[in-house]
MARNU-35281 format. One line per field, with one value per residue (C-alpha): residue in one letter; x, y, z. Coordinates in nm, 2 decimals. Example, Ala and Ser with C-alpha at 12.3 -4.5 7.8 and 13.67 -1.06 7.14 Angstrom:
% MARNU-35281
rest: c(a;s)
X: c(1.23;1.37)
Y: c(-0.45;-0.11)
Z: c(0.78;0.71)
***
This chain:
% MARNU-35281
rest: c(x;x;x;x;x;x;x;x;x;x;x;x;x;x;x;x;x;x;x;x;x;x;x;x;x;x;x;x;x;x;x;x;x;x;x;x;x;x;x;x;x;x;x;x;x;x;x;x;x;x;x;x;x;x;x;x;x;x;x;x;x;x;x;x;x;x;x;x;x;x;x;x;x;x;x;x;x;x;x;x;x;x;x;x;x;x;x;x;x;x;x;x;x;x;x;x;x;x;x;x;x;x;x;x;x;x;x;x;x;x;x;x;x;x;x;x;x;x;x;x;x;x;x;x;x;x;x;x;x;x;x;x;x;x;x;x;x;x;x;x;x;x;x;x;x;x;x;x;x;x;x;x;x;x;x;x;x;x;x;x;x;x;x;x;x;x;x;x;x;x;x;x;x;x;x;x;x;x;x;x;x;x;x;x;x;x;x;x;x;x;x;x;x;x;x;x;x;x;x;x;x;x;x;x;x;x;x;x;x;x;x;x;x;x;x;x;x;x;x;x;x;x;x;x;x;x;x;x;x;x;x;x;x;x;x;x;x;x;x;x;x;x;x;x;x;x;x;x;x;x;x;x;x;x;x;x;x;x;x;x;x;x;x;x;x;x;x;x;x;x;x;x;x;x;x;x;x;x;x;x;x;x;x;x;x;x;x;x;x;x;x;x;x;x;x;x;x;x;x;x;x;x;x;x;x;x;x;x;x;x;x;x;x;x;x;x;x;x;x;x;x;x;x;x;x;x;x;x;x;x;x;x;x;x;x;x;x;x;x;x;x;x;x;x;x;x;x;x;x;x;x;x;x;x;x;x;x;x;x;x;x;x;x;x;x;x;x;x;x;x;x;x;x;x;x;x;x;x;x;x;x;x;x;x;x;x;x;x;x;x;x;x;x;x;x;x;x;x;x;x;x;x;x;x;x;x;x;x;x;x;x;x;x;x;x;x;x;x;x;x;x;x;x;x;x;x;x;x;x;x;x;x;x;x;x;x;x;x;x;x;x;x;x;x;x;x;x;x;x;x;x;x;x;x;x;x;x;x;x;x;x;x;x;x)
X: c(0.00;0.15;0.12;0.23;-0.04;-0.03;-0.02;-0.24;-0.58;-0.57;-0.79;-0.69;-0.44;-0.30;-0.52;-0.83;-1.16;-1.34;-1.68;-1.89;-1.73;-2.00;-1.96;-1.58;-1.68;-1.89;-1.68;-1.38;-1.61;-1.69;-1.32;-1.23;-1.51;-1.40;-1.09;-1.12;-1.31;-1.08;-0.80;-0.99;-1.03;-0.67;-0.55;-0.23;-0.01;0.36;0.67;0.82;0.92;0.63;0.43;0.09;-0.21;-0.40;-0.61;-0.43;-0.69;-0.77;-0.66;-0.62;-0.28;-0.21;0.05;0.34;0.69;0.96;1.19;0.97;0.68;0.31;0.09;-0.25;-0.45;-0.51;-0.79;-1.09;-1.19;-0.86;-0.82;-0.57;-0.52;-0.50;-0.69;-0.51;-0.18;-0.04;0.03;0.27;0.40;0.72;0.77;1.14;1.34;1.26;0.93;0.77;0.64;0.83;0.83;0.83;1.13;0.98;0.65;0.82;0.46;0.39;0.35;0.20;0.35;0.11;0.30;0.34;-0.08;0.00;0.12;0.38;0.48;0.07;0.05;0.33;0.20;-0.15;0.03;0.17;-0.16;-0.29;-0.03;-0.11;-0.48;-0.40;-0.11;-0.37;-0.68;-0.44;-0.35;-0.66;-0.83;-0.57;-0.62;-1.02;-0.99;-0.82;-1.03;-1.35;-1.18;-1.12;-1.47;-1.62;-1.37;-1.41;-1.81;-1.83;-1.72;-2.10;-2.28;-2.49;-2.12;-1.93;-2.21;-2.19;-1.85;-1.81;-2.07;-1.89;-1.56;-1.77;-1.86;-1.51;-1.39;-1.60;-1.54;-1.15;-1.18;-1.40;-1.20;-0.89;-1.06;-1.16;-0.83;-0.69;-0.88;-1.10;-0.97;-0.65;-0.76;-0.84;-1.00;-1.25;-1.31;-1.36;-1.61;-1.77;-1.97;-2.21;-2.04;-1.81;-2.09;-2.22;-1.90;-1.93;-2.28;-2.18;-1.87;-2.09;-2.32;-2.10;-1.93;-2.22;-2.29;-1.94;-2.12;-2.43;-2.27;-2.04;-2.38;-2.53;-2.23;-2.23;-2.66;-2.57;-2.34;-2.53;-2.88;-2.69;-2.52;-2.83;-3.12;-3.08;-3.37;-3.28;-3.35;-3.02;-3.20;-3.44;-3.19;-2.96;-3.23;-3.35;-2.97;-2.94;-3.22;-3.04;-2.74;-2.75;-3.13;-3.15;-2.79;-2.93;-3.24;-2.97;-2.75;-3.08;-3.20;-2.86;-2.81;-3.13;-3.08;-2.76;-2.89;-3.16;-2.96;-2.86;-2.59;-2.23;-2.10;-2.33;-2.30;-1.96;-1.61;-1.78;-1.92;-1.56;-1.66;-1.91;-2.15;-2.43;-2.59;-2.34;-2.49;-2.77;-2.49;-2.33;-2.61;-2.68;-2.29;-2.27;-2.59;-2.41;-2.11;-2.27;-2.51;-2.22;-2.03;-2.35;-2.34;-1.99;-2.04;-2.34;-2.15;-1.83;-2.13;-2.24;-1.92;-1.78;-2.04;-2.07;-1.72;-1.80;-2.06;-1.83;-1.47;-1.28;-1.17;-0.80;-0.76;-0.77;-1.10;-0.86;-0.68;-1.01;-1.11;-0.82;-0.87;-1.25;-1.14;-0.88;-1.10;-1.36;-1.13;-1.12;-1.42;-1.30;-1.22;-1.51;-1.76;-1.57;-1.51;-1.18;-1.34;-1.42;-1.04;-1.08;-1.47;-1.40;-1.19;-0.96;-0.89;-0.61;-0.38;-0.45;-0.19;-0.32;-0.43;-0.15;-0.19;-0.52;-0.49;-0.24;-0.47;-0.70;-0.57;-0.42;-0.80;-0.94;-0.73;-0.65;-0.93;-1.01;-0.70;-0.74;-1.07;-0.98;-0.64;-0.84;-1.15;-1.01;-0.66;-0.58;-0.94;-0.91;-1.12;-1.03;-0.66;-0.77;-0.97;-0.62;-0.43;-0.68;-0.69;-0.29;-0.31;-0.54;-0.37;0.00;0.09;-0.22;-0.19;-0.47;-0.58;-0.41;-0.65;-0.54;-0.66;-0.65;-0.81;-1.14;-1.40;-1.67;-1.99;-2.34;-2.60;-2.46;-2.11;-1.99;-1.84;-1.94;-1.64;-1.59;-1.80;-1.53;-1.21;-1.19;-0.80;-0.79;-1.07;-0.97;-0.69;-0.59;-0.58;-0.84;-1.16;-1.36;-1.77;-2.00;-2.07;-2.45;-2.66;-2.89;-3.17;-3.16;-3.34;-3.18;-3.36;-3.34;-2.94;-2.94;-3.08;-2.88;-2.52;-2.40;-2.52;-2.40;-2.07;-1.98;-2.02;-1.78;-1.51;-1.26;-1.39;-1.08;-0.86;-0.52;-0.40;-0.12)
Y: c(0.00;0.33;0.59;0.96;1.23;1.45;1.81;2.00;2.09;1.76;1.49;1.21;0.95;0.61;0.53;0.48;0.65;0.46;0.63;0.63;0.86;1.06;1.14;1.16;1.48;1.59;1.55;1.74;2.02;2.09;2.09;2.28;2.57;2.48;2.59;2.87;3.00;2.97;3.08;3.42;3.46;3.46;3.82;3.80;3.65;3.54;3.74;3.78;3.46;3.24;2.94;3.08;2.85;2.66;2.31;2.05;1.85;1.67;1.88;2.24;2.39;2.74;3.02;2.89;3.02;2.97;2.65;2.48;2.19;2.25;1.97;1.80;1.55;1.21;1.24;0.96;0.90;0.75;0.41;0.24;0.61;0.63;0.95;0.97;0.99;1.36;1.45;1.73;1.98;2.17;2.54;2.58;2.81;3.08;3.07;2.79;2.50;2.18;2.03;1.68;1.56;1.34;1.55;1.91;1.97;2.12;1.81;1.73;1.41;1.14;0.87;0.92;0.82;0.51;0.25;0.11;-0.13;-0.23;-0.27;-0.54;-0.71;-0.72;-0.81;-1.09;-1.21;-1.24;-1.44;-1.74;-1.71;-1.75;-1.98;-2.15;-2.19;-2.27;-2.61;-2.67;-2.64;-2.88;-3.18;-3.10;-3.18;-3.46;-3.60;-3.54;-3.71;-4.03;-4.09;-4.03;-4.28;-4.58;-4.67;-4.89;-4.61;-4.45;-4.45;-4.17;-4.03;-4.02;-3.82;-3.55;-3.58;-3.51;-3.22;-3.04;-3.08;-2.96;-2.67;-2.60;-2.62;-2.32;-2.10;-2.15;-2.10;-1.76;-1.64;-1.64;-1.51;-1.22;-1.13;-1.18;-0.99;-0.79;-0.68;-0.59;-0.38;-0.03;0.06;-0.21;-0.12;0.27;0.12;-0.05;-0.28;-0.49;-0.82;-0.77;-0.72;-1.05;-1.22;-1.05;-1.23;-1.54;-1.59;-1.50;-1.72;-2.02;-1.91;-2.00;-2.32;-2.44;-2.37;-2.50;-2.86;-2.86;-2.84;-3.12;-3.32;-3.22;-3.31;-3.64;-3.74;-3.69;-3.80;-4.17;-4.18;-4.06;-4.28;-4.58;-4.61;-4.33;-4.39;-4.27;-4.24;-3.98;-3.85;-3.72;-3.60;-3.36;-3.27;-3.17;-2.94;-2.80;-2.80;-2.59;-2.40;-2.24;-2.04;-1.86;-1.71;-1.53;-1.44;-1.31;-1.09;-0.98;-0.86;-0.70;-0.49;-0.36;-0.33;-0.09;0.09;0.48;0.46;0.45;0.26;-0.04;0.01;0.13;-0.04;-0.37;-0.41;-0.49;-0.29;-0.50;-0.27;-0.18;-0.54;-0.80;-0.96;-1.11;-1.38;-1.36;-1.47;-1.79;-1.88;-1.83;-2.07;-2.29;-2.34;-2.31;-2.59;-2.83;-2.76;-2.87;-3.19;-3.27;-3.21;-3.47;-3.72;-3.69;-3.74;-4.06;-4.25;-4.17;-4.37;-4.61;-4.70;-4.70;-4.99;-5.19;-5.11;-5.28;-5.61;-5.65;-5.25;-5.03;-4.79;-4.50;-4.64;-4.70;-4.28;-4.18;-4.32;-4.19;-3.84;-3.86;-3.98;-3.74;-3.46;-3.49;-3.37;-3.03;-2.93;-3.13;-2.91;-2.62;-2.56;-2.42;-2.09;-2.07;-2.01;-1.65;-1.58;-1.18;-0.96;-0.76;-0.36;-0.26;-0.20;-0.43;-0.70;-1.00;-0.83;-0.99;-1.35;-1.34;-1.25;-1.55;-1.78;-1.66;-1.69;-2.05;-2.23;-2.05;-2.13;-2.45;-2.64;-2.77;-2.90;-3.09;-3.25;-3.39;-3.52;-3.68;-3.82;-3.86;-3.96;-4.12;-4.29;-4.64;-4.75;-4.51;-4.69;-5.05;-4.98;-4.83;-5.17;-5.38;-5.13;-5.16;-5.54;-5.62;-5.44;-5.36;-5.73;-5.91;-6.18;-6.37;-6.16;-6.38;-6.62;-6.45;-6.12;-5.83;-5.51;-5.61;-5.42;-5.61;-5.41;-5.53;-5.21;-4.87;-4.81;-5.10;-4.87;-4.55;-4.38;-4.50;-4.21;-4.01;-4.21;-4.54;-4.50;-4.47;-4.72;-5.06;-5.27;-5.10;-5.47;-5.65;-5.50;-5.65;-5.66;-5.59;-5.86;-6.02;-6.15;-6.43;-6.35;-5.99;-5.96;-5.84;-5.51;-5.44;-5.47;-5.25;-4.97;-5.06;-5.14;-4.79;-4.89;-5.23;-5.19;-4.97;-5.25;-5.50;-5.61;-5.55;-5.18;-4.97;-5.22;-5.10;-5.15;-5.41)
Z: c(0.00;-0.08;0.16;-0.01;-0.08;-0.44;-0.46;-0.20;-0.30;-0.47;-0.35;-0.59;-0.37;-0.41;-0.05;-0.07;0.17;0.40;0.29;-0.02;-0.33;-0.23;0.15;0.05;-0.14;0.07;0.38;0.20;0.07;0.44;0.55;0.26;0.39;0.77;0.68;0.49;0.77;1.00;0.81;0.74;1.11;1.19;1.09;1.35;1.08;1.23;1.13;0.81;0.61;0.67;0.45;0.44;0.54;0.28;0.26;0.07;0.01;0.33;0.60;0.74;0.73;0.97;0.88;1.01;1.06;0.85;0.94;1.14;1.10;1.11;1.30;1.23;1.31;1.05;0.84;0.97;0.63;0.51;0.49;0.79;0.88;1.28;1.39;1.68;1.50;1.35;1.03;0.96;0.68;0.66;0.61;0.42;0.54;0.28;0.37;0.10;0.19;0.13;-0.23;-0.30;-0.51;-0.72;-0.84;-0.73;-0.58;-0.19;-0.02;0.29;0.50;0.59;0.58;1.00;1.00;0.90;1.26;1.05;1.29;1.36;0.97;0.99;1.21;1.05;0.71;0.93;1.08;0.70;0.65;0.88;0.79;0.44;0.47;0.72;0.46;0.16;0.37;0.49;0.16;0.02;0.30;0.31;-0.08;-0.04;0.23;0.06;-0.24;-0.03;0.14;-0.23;-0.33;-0.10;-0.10;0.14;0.43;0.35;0.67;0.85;1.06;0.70;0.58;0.80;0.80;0.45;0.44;0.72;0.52;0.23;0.40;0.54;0.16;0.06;0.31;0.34;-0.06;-0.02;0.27;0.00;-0.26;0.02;0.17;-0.20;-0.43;-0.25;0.15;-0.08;-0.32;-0.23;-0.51;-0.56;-0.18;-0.31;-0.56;-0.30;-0.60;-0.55;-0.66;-0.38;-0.15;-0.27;-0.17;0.15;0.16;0.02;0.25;0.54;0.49;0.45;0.78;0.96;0.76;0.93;1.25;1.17;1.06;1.36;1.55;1.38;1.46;1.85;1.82;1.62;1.81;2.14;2.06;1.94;2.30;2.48;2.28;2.15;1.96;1.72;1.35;1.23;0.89;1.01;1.23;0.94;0.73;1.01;1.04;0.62;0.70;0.97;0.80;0.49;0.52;0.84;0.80;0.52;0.69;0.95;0.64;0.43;0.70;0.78;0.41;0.39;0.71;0.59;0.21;0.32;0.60;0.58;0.81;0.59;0.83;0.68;0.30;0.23;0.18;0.03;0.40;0.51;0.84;1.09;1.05;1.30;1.23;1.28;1.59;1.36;1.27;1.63;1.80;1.63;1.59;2.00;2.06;1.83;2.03;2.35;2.25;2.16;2.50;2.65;2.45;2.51;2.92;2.82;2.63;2.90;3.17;3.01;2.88;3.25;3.42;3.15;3.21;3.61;3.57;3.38;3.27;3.04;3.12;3.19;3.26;3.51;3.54;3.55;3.26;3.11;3.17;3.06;2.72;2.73;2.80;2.56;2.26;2.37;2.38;2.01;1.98;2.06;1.70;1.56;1.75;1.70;2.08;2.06;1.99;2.31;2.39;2.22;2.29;2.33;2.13;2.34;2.36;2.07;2.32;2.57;2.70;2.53;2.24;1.99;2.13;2.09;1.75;1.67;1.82;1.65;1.31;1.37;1.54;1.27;0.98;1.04;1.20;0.80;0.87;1.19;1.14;0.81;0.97;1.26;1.11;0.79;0.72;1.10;1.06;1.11;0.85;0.59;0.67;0.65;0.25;0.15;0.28;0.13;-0.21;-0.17;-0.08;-0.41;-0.66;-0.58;-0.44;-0.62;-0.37;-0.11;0.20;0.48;0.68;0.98;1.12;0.82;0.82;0.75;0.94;1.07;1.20;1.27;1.22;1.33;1.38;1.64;1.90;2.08;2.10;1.75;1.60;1.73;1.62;1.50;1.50;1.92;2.01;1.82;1.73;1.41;1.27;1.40;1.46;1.70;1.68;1.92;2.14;2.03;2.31;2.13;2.32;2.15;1.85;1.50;1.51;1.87;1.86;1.56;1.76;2.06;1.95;2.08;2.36;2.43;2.25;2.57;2.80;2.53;2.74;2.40;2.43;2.46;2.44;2.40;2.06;1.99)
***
């Protein structure tokens, strides 16, 4: 971004206004008059040399004496312009006020408005979102690729697995489209169009589809653990409608309020600011995340005295708790509850103010990442169709009699904890079914599995 100013009187920069074209010319003609005014008003004019006053443009310039610097105030208007920062101007020694080498034109010095050491750091905050979304992009790709791939990994989990990591794919990809071609450029912000308000739109409202499917994986989750009757069936299909649907009524009335608004502050800039109407997409994001810490207290709640009426044979209960906690702590960026790490934005200045923003930057960036590392790539089963795909083709020999990688399940997913890793719950080799009590009928165990797969004494069972 460059920072000098043109001639004085001349409005035309290489940085861009915050407001409208409009307001911009309005807000200058009212300085220009301001100043004028108050120019005419001072008839005590220093001693002989002096640079008389004048407006350059964006600000008010006194009489000043010869050989020293006149002081004002940063434009608002300016883009990354800190009001509370001084510009200045420097009367020559012969009374003239300082040319600029390049253009030989009176030239007014900005360039101290800018926080130079703030921008950098900004510039370097942009840099681990972006370097952030690009990996996650690429591994939610790739993962998205492989459960499309491999068939026989469809079930009701890999479902919403693959529509979260759908979601996560758009966004990261608008998000770098956004800080790319659009927060950028500060011309197309100056133009303030309305395709770049659609992708303010769009973005936003895929934003909160991320939220939205990390809920439904938090309710999905929860309502298998907690009911065992549940037709998983019904279940998802009440989740799509959750899913995609609902964020856009937030996102349409949030677009509408700001269309239709007078206030600057909502329709300028390609709606880069928050505007007055940003908590119409806060609300429902917080309820989100507070709903699936309340499922994960649940689920903790019920695995813990699960494992109290019947540990693992063979282990110890705390052995056996330990390895609960630690598969439910996976959940964390499933549900997207490491937000709650940075729930409130601290003052510019305050203490934490830069940690908050790199911890921002990395959860946020690079949670695409995580999820498709932990429920994708270290998935168990996603690991045993790539030995058997490896097995079949590359060696072209028998499957051994003894134990392989095939998964055996009967109904729903065999284990509870398996819905939240597969690779941490089982032998990575041999799988092991739920146990089937004979006196249980075939459609009563296939709405109770999750249920009685807790109480399996290979459940947890350390892997060899």
């Amino acid at each position: 971004m460059e920072l000098q100013t043109e001639a004085p009187g001349n409005s035309t920069t290489t940085v861009g206004s915050t407001v409208p074209e409009e307001e911009y010319r309005r807000i200058t003609q009212e300085r220009r008059q301001e100043c004028l005014e108050f120019l005419s008003l001072n008839t005590t004019s220093p001693p002989e040399p002096y640079c008389p006053g004048l407006f350059d443009g964006w600000s008010c310039w006194p009489d000043t004496p010869a050989g020293q610097k006149a002081f004002t105030k940063c434009p608002a208007f300016i883009t990354g312009f800190d009001e509370s920062l001084y510009a200045h101007k420097i009367c020559e020694a012969n009374g003239s006020w300082f040319r600029h080498p390049d253009s030989n034109q009176i030239w007014s010095n900005y360039t101290t408005c800018i926080d130079i050491e703030d921008y950098n750091w900004q510039q370097a905050i942009n840099v681990i979102y972006k370097t952030g979304y690009t990996i996650s992009l690429i591994a939610l790709i790739l993962s998205l690729g492989i459960l499309t791939y491999f068939r026989s990994l469809r079930c009701a989990r890999i479902t919403l697995h693959m529509n979260l990591f759908a979601s996560f794919a758009v966004n990261n990809t608008l998000w770098l489209i956004w800080y790319g071609l659009i927060a950028a450029n500060a011309e197309l912000l100056m133009e303030n169009g309305i395709l770049c308000r659609l992708v303010h739109v769009i973005l936003h409202y895929f934003l909160l589809t991320n939220y939205a499917w990390m809920l439904c994986e938090g309710l999905y989750l929860h309502t298998l653990l907690v009911s065992a009757f549940t037709s998983e069936h019904n279940l998802v299909k009440w989740l799509m409608g959750i899913g995609w649907p609902a964020p856009a009524v937030f996102v349409v009335v949030y677009a509408t309020l700001r269309a239709t608004s007078d206030d600057p502050k909502d329709n300028s800039q390609c709606w880069i600011d928050e505007g007055n109407y940003i908590n119409v997409l806060v609300y429902p994001v917080c309820v989100s995340t507070l709903l699936n810490l309340l499922f994960l207290f649940n689920i903790v709640r019920v695995l813990c005295s699960k494992l109290r009426a019947g540990p693992a044979i063979g282990s110890q209960p705390s052995r056996s708790m330990l390895q609960a906690f630690r598969a439910t702590f996976l959940l964390v960026p499933l549900l997207g509850l490491h937000y709650l790490l940075t729930p409130f934005r601290p003052p510019k200045d305050h203490a934490w103010a830069q940690s908050y923003e790199i911890i921002s930057a990395i959860t946020a960036s690079f949670q695409g990442l995580c999820v498709a590392v932990l429920f994708c790539f270290f998935n168990g089963e996603v690991i045993a169709q790539f030995k058997r795909k490896w097995e079949g083709s590359a060696f072209m020999r028998k499957r051994a009699n003894s134990c392989t990688a095939t998964t055996v399940s009967v109904g729903n997913p065999p284990l509870a904890l398996h819905l939240v890793s597969s690779h941490y719950l089982y032998p990575r080799n041999c799988p092991i079914p739920p146990r089937l009590d004979n006196k249980t009928s075939e459609k009563s165990h296939h709405q109770s599995d999750i249920s009685q797969s807790l109480n399996n004494k290979h459940f947890l069972k350390k892997n060899p």
